[in-house]
LODREN-635524 format. One record per residue: z negated, y, x of N, C-alpha, C, O in turn; residue in one letter. Coordinates in pm, whole numbers, plus 50000, padded with zeros to 5 digits. Layout:
! residues N
ZYXZYXZYXZYXA/...
END
This chain:
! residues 309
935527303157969934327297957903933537309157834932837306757735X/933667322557891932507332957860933337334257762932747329157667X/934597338957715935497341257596934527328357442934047330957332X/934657317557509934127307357393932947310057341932727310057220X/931887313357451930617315157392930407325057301929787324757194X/931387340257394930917347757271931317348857147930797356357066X/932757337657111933177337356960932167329656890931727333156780X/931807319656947930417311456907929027319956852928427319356745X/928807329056989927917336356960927757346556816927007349356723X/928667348556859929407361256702929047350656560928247353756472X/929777338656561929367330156477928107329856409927987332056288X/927007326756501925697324056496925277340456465924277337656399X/925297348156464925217358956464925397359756289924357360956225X/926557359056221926947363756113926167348156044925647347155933X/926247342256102925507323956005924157327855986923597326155877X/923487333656101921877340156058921997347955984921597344055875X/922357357355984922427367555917922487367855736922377377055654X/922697355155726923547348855623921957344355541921327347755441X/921877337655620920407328155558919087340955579917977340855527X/919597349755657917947362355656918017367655553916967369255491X/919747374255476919457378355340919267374855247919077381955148X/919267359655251919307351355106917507349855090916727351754997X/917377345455228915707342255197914947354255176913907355055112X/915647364655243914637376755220914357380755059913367383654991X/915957378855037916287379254820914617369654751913757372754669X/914837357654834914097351054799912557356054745912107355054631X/912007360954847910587365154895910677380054799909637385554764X/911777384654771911767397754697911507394354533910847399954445X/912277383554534911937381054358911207375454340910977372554223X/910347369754450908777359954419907897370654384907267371454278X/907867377754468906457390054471907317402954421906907414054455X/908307402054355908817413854282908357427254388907477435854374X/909097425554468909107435054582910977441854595912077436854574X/910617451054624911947461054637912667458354735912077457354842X/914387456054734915057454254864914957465154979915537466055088X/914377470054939914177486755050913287481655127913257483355249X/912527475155065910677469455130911147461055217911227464755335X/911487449755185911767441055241913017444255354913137436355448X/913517450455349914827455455459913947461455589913937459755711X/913077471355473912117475155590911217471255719911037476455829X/910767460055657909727451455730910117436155738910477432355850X/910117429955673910497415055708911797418355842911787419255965X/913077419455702914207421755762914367428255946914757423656053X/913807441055896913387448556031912827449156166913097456456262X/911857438456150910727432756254911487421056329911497419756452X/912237411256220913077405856265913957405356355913997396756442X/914977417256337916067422956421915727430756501916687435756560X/914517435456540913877442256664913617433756715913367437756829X/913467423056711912647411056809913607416256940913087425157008X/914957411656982915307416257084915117428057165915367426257284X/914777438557134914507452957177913127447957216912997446057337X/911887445157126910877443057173910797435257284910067439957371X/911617418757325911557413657409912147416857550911937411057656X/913057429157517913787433757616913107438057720912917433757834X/912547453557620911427462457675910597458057725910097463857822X/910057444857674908087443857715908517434157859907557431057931X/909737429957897909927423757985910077429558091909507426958197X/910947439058066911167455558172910067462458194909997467258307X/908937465058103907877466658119906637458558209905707463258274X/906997445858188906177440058267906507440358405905597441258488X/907927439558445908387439258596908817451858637909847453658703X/907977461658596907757479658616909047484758593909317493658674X/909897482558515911217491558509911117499458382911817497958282X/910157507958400909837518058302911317524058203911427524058080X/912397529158312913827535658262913967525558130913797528258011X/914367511958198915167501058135914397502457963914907504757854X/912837499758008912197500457874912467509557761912547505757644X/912607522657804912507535157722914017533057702914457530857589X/914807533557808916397534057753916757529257665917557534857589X/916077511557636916627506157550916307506757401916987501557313X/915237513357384914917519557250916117535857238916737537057132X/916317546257341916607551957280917947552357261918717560557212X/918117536757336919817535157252919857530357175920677534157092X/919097519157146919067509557007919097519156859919837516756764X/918017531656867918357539456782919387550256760919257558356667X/920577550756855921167557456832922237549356785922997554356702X/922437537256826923187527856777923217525856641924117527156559X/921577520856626921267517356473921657525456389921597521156274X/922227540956405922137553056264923767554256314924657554756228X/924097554756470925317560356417926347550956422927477554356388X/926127539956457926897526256466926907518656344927917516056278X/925487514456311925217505256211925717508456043926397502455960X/924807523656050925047528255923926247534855904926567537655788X/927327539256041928407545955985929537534155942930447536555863X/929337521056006929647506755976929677508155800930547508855713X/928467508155805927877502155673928577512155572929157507255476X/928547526355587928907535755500930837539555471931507546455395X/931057530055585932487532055605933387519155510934437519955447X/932597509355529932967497055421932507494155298933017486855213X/931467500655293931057501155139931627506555020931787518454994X/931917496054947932497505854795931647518954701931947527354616X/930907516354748929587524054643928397520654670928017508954678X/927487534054691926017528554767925617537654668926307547754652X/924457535354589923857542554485922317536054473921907529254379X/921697539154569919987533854609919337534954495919587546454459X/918717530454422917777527854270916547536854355915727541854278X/916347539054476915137548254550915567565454579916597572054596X/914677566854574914887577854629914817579554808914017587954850X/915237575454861915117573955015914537589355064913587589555143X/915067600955020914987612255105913217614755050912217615855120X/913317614954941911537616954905910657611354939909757618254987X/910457597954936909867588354967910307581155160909677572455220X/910927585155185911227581255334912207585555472912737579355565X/912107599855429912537607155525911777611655605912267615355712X/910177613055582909297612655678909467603355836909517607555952X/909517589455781909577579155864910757583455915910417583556033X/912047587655915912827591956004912567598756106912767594456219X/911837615856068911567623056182910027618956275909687619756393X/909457614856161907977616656262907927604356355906777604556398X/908457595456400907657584356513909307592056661909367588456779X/910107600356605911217609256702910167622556726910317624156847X/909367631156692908577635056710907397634356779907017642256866X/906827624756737905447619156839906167613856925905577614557033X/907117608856934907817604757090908197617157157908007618557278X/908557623357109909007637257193907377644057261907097645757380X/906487647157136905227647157172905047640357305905507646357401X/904477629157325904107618757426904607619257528903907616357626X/906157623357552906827625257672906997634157699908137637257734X/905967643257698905947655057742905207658957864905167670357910X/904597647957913904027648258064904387638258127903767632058213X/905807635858066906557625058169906147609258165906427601558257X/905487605458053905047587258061904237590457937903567600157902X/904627575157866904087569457764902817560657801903167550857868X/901647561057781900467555157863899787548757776900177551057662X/898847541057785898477531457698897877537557570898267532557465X/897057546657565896567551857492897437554657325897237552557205X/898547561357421900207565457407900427549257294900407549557171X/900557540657352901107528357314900237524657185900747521357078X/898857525757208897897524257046898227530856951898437525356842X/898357546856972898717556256862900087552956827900447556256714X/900907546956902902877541656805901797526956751902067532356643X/901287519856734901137511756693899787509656595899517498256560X/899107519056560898587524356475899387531656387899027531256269X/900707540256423902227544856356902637532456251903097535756142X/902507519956279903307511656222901977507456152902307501056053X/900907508056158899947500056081900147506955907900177501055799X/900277526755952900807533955881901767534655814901787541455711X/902747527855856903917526255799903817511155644903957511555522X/903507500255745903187492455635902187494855554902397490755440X/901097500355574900357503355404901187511255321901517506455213X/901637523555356903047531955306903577527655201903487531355084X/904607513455291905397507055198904737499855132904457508755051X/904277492255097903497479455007902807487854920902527482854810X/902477498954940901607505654845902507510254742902077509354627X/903957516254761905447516154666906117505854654907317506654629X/905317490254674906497485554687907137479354552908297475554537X/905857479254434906447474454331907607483254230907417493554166X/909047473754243909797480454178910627466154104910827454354133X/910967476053991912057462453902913457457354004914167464054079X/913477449253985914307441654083915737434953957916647427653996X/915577439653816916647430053761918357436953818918647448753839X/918997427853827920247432553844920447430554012921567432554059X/919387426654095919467430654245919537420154296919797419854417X/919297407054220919027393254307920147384254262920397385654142X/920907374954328921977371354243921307357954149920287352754195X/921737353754049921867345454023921007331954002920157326753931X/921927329654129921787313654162920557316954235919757308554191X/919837325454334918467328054364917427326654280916357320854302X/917947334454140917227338354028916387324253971915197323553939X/917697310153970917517300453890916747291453982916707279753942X/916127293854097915707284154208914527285254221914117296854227X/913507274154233912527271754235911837278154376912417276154483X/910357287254371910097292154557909317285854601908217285754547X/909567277354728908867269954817908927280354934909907286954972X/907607280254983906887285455088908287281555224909267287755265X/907677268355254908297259555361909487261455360909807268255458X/910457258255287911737261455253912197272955281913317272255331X/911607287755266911897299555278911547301655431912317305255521X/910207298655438909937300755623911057295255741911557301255835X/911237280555692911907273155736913727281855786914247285055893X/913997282355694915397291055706915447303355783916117305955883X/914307313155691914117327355779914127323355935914597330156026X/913497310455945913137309456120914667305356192915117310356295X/915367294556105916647290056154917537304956163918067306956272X/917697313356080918457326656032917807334156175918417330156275X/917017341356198916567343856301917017340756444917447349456519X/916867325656484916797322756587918457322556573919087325456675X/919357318656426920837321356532921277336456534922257339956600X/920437346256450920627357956499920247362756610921207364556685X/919307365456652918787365756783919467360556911919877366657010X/919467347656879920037338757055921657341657043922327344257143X/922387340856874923597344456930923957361156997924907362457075X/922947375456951922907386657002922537386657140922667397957189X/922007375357243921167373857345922647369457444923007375857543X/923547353757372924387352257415925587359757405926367357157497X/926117370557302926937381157293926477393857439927227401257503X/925567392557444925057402657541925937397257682926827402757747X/925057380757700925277377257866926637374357857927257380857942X/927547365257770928557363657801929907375557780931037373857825X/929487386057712930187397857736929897403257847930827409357900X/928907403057901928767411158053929487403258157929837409758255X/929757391158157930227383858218931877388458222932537391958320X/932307387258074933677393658056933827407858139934617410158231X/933027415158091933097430758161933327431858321933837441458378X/932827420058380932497419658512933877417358583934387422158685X/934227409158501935527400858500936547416158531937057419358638X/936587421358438937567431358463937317445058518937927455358493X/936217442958605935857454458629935107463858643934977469958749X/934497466558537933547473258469932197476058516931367467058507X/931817488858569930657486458628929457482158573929387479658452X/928477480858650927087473058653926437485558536925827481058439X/926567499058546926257506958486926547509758359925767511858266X/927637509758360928367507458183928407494858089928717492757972X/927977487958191927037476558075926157476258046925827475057928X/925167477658170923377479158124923327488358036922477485657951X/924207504658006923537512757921924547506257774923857506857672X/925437502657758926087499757633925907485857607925667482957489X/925977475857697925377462757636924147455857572923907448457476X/923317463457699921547462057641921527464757539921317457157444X/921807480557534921657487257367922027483057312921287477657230X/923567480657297924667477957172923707460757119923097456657020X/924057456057243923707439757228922297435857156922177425457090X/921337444657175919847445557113919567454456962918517458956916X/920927454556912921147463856821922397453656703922667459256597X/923007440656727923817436656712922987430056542923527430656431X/921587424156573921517419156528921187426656353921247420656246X/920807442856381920807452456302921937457756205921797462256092X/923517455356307924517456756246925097443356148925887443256053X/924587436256193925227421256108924587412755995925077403955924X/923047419456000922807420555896922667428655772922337425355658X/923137444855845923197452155755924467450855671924557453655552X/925477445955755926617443655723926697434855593927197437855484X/926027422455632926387411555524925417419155378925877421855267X/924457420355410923607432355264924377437055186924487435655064X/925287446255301925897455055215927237447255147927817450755044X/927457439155207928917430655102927837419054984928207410854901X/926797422255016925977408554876925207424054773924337423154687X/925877436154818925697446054744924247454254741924047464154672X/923157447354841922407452654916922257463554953921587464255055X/922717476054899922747485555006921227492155018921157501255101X/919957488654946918927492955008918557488355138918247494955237X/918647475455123918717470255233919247471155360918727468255468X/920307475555335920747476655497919957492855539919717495955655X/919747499155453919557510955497917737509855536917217514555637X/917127503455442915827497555478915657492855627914827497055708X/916687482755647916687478855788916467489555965915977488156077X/917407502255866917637507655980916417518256017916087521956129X/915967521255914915007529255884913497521255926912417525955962X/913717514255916912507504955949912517499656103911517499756175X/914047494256147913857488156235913597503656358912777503356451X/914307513256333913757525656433912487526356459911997527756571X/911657524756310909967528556355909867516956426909557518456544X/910107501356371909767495656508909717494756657908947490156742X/911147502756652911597504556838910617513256830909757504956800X/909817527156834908977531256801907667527656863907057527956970X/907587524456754905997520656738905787505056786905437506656903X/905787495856770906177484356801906847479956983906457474457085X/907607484356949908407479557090908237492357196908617488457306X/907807505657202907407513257283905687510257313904927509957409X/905657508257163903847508057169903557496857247902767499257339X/904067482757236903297469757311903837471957477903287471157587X/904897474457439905467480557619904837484657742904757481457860X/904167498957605903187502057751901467500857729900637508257783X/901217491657651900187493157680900257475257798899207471057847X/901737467057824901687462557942901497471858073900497470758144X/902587481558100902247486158166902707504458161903887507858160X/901717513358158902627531458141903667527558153903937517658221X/904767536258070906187538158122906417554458139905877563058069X/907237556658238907687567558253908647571858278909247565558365X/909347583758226910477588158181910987599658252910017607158253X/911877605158308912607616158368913277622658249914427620358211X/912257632658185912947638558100914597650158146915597651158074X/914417655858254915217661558292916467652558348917357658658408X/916577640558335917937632558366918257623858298919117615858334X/917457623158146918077618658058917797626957894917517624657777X/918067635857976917947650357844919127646157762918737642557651X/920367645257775921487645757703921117632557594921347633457474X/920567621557650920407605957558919077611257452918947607157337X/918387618557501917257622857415918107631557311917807628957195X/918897639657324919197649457250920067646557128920207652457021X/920747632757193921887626057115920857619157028921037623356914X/919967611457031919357603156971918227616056859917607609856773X/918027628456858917577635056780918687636656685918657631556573X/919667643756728920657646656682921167637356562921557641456452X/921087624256602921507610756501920237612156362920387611956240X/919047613356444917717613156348918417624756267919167619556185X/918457639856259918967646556181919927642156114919627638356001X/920957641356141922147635056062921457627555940921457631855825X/920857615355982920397605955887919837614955774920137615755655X/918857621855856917897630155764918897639455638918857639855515X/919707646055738920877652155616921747645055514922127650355409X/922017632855551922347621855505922187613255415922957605955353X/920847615355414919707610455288919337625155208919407625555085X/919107632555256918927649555141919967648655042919677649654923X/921727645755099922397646154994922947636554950923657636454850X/922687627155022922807614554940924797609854976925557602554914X/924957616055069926027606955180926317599155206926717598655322X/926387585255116926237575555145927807570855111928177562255031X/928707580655212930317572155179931237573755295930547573255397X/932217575055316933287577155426932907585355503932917583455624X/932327600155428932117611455485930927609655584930917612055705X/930097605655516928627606055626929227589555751928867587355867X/929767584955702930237575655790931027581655927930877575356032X/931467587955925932277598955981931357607756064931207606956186X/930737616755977930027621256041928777614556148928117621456227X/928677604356135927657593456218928447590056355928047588456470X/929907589456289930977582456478930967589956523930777588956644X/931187604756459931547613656563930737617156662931007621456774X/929187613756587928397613456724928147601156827927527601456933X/928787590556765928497581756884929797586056982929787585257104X/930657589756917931887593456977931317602257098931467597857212X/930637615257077929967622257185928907614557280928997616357401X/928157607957240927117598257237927997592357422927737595057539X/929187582657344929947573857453930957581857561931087577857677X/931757595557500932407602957600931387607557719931607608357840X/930497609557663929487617657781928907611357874928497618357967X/928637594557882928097583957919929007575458012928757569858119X/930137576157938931157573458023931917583658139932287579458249X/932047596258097932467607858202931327611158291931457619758378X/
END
């Protein structure tokens, strides 16, 4: 049975995903807004929903680890999973933005003030206002660049369609909820499988949570990038990090402090900087092919040998 759900799940997974980019197209050529923008924030906020709900739940029933863990896998996932995905299947990614000028900031600084903050061992409420004052920052940011020409970026048949409010909400919410619940059911009924054969309790919580709270990041970046999207997917990832961030660290604890053992999970901190650089180098030269794809596994590759040994 767990085999069925999760082909189902996977389904619902790529069917949302389906209807988040079309409507997002939508909302981009109404208000002549940039696919970068919109990857950023709509898109983004979106596909964090799981991380946020993860955390603030772990948070509420004091499992501080669980909370923090699952952000700093989600982002290591998101850059070296998602985008080496994305960079590995793509025919040609040639951003109309300048990503490294305009948004390489947002890469290092909310990995920074987190490093900051955990430096006396817990993220505390105070802690939790300033990441979420981070994101208040972030969206004036974008909206303030966000007007850009959009011809050539929207297909078509979008182009020729009349925009209803309702209609667009309506979908985004259907697109959503089968992204989401099918990433929720990919989670439980793969752990179920795992259990099945074996697999400890440990090597799921750290690769399922993450991977699974991160699924919904890869599948829509995925489909972007085959509707030729590629701001977008990269918007997503870039965006959805500050959310884990700011957002999903920030509401976390201002449920309740979280606190962190920096000295026993030094190696996951280090990996997850490590990815932030990459990106950062990634975007300087504009890497956006096999190579930087490559260079992204090889660190999840280290990322998973070390986690697993």
């Amino acid at each position: 049975m767990d085999f069925i759900i999760f082909i189902v799940a996977m389904g619902a997974l790529v069917y949302g995903a389906d209807f988040i980019i079309k409507e997002s197209e939508r909302i981009a050529l109404h208000f002549n807004i940039s696919h970068f923008v919109i990857g950023a924030t709509l898109v983004a906020f979106g596909t964090s929903l799981p991380e946020m709900a993860a955390s603030m739940m772990a948070s509420a029933q004091g499992k501080s680890d669980m909370a923090v863990a699952n952000v700093v896998g989600s982002v290591i996932f998101n850059i070296t999973l998602v985008l080496g995905v994305v960079f590995m299947i793509a025919k040609s990614i040639k951003p109309k933005r300048d990503l490294f000028a305009k948004d390489s900031a947002w890469v290092v600084i909310p990995v920074v003030v987190f490093f900051i903050m955990i430096q006396d061992g817990s993220i505390g409420r105070v802690d939790g206002v300033l990441f979420l004052l981070m994101m208040a920052s972030y969206l004036l940011f974008l909206f303030k660049d966000s007007k850009e020409d959009l011809e050539g970026e929207i297909d078509d048949s979008i182009d020729k369609e009349n925009f209803a409010w309702g209609k667009t909400i309506l979908l985004l919410a259907i697109g959503f909820a089968f992204t989401i619940g099918g990433a929720n059911f990919v989670v439980e009924s793969g752990s179920n499988i795992a259990r099945h054969f074996g697999v400890s309790e440990w090597i799921i919580g750290l690769f399922l949570i993450s991977l699974g709270t991160s699924l919904p990041e890869l599948v829509v970046s995925v489909v972007a990038i085959k509707k030729g999207n590629a701001e977008m997917s990269i918007g997503n990832i870039i965006g959805s990090n500050v959310a884990n961030f700011s957002m999903v660290l920030g509401a976390s604890s201002l449920i309740n402090p979280l606190s962190i053992d920096i000295a026993a999970t030094k190696f996951d901190l280090f990996i997850m900087a490590a990815a932030s650089l990459a990106l950062l180098f990634i975007l300087a030269n504009k890497i956006y092919n096999k190579a930087g794809a490559i260079f992204l596994l090889i660190i999840l590759a280290l990322f998973i040998q070390n986690s697993i040994v």
